[in-house]
N, C-alpha and C positions, 0 to 999 in steps of 0.2 A: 300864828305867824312866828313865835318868837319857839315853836317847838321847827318849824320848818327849815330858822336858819340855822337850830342846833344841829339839826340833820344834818344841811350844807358842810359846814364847819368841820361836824365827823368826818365828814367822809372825804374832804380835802388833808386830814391828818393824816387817813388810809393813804391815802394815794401817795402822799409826801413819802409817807414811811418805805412803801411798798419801791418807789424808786430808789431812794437812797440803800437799802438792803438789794438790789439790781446791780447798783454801781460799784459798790464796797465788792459784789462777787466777781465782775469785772474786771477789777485794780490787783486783786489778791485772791488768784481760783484754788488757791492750797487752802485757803482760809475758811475750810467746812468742818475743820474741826480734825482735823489728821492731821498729827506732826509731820514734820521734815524730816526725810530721813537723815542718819547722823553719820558723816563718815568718817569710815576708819584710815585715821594716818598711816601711809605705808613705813616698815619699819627701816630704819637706815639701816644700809648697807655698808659696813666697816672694810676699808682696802687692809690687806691683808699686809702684813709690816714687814719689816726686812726679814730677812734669815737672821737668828740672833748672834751668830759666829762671828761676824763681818763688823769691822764699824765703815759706818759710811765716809769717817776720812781717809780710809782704804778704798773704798770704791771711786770717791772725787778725784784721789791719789791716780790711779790706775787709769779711770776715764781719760784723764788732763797730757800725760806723759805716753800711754800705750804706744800711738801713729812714733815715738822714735825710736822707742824702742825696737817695732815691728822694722822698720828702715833699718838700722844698727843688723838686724840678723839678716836680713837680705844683702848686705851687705857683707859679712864676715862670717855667719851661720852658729854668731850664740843663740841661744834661744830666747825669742821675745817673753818667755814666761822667767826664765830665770836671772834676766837684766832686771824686772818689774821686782822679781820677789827679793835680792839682793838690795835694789833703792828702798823696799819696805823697810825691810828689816835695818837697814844701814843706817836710814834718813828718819827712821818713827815716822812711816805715811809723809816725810816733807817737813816733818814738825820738831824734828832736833837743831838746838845751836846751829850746828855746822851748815846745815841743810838752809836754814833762815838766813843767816848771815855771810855765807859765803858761797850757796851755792852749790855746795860739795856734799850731793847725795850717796855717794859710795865709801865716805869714807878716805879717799886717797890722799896721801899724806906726798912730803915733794921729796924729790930728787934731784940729784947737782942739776941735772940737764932743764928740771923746772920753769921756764921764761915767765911764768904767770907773776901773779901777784899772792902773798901768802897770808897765813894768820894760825897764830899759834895757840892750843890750847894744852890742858894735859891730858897724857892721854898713858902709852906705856910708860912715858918718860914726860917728865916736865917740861912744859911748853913746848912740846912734838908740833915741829911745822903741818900742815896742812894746804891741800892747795885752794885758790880761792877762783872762780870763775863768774864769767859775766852775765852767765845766762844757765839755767839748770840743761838746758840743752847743750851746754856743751862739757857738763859732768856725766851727759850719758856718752857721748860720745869719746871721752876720754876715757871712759871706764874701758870702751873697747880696746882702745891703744893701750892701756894696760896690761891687758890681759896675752897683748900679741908679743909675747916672750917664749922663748925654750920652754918655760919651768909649765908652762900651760899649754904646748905645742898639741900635745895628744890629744886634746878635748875638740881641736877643730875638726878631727879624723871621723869624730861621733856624727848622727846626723840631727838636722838642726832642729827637731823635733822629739829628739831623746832627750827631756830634762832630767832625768831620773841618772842617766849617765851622764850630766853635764854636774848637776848639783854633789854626787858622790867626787868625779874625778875634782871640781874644784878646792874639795876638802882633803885628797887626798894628796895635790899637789900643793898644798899649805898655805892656801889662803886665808884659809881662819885656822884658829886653832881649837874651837870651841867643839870637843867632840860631839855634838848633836846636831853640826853647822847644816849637813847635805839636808838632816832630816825636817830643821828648820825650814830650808827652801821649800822642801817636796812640800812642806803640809800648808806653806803659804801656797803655792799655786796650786794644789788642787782643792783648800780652801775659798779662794777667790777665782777658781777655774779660768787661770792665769795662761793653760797650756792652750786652749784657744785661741790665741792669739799667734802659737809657732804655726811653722809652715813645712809642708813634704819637698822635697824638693827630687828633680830627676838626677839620674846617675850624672848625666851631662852637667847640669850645672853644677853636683855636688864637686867632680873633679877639677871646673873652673874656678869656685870659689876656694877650695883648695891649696892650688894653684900660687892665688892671690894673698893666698894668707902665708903662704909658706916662705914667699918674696920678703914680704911685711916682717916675718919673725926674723929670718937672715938678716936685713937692714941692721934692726934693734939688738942682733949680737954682737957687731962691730967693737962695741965698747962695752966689753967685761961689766970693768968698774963700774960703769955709769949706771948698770941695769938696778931696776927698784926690787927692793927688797920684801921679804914673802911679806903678802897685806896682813897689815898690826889684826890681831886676835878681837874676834869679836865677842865683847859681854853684852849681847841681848841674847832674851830668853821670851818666852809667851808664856804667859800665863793664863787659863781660861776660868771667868770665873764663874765661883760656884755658889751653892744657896751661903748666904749667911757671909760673901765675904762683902767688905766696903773698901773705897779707894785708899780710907785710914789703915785698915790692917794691910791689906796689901804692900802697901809700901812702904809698912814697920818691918815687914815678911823678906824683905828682898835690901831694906837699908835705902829706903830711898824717903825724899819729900811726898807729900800728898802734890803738891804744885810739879815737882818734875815728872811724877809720872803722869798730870796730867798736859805740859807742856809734850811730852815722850811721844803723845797717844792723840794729842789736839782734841782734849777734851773742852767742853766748855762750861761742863758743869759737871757733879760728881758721881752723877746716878749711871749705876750699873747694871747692869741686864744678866741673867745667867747665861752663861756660853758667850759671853763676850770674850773676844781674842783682847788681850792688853800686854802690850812688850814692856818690858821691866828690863832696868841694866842689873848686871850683875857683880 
């Protein structure tokens, strides 16, 4: 009897066993003894960084102001690349004194006839007035009205997609006096392929624009004396930099701050990349 219910007993253990290994292959059918396969993380894929020539406060510069300047040439037929590369160079990208505090991305200093409001800093001459405006949109568009004088009459004849002859004639009619001034421009707009931005225009319109500008400059001769005198001499220069330079030597190089040339350049911090464009005064 007592061997009969050891039987029993057995063979309710089998049976227990035998379900419970049923159920576990059930719940978890990988679980025969085969790993899992393992995968492999795909590897990031790295966006590709600026071009190293460019800083991007040049490019935010350009994005933000482009649409007036492009209007300004439709209008009078300078070229919207060489209004752009002019406010670069003039304004440090937006980022000098003048540019911050008054507004005055060109550089344009005043004249008796001046109605604005001004501010003086040094420049060729101690505390050289400067003009001050309300809005940077309307230092591009007086930059136009500068320009529509005798002394720059020839350049409106070019077409409004010749920067190469807008930038040599403005150096030649002594706007700056910085003998590298045209080559400056050229290599800022085909640097930031700035000339994208000019437009062709037909013979028809070229003679209507013409036209309108030749009106403009006769107005502006009326008064000898009153007219402004050739634009003050520009001391910027670019420097591109190379293995082994830092913002410290740089700017031992050229006589400047570590702080102004990064004020100059609207850095925000001091790292340098090779073939970074950085204007430096001279």
């Amino acid at each position: 009897m007592k061997v009969k219910s050891f039987f029993y007993c057995l063979l309710a253990i089998v049976c227990f066993a035998s379900c419970l290994s049923k159920h576990e292959v059930l719940q978890n059918p990988r679980s025969g003894g085969r790993p899992a396969p393992v995968r492999t993380p795909k590897p990031e894929i790295s966006k590709a960084p600026r071009p190293s020539y460019t800083s991007t406060s040049g490019y935010e510069y350009i994005a933000h102001y482009k649409d007036i300047a492009i209007a300004e040439m439709d209008q009078y037929g300078i070229p919207a690349s060489i209004k752009l590369a002019q406010a670069l160079l003039e304004s440090g990208n937006g980022n000098s004194t003048l540019a911050r505090e008054a507004n005055n991305h060109f550089g344009i200093k005043c004249t008796p006839e001046w109605p604005g409001r001004k501010t003086y800093k040094d420049d060729d001459s101690r505390n050289d007035c400067f003009r001050v405006y309300e809005r940077v949109e309307d230092s591009f568009k007086d930059h136009s009205q500068f320009l529509l004088r005798n002394r720059y009459a020839s350049l409106f004849e070019l077409d409004r997609d010749d920067y190469k002859g807008w930038a040599r004639g403005l150096k030649s009619a002594g706007y700056a006096t910085n003998p590298k001034y045209a080559e400056l421009l050229i290599n800022l707009i085909e640097r930031y392929e700035l000339h994208q931005y000019d437009r062709p225009e037909s013979r028809g319109e070229k003679v209507k624009r013409e036209g309108i500008v030749r009106t403009e400059i006769v107005d502006n001769k009326t008064e000898k004396t009153r007219e402004a005198p050739a634009k003050a001499p520009v001391a910027i220069e670019i420097h591109e930099v190379k293995q082994g330079d830092t913002l410290s030597s740089i700017s031992k190089q050229y006589g400047m701050t570590a702080k102004e040339l990064m004020d100059l350049n609207g850095l925000k911090t001091e790292s340098l990349f090779v073939g970074q464009l950085i204007l430096v005064s001279l």
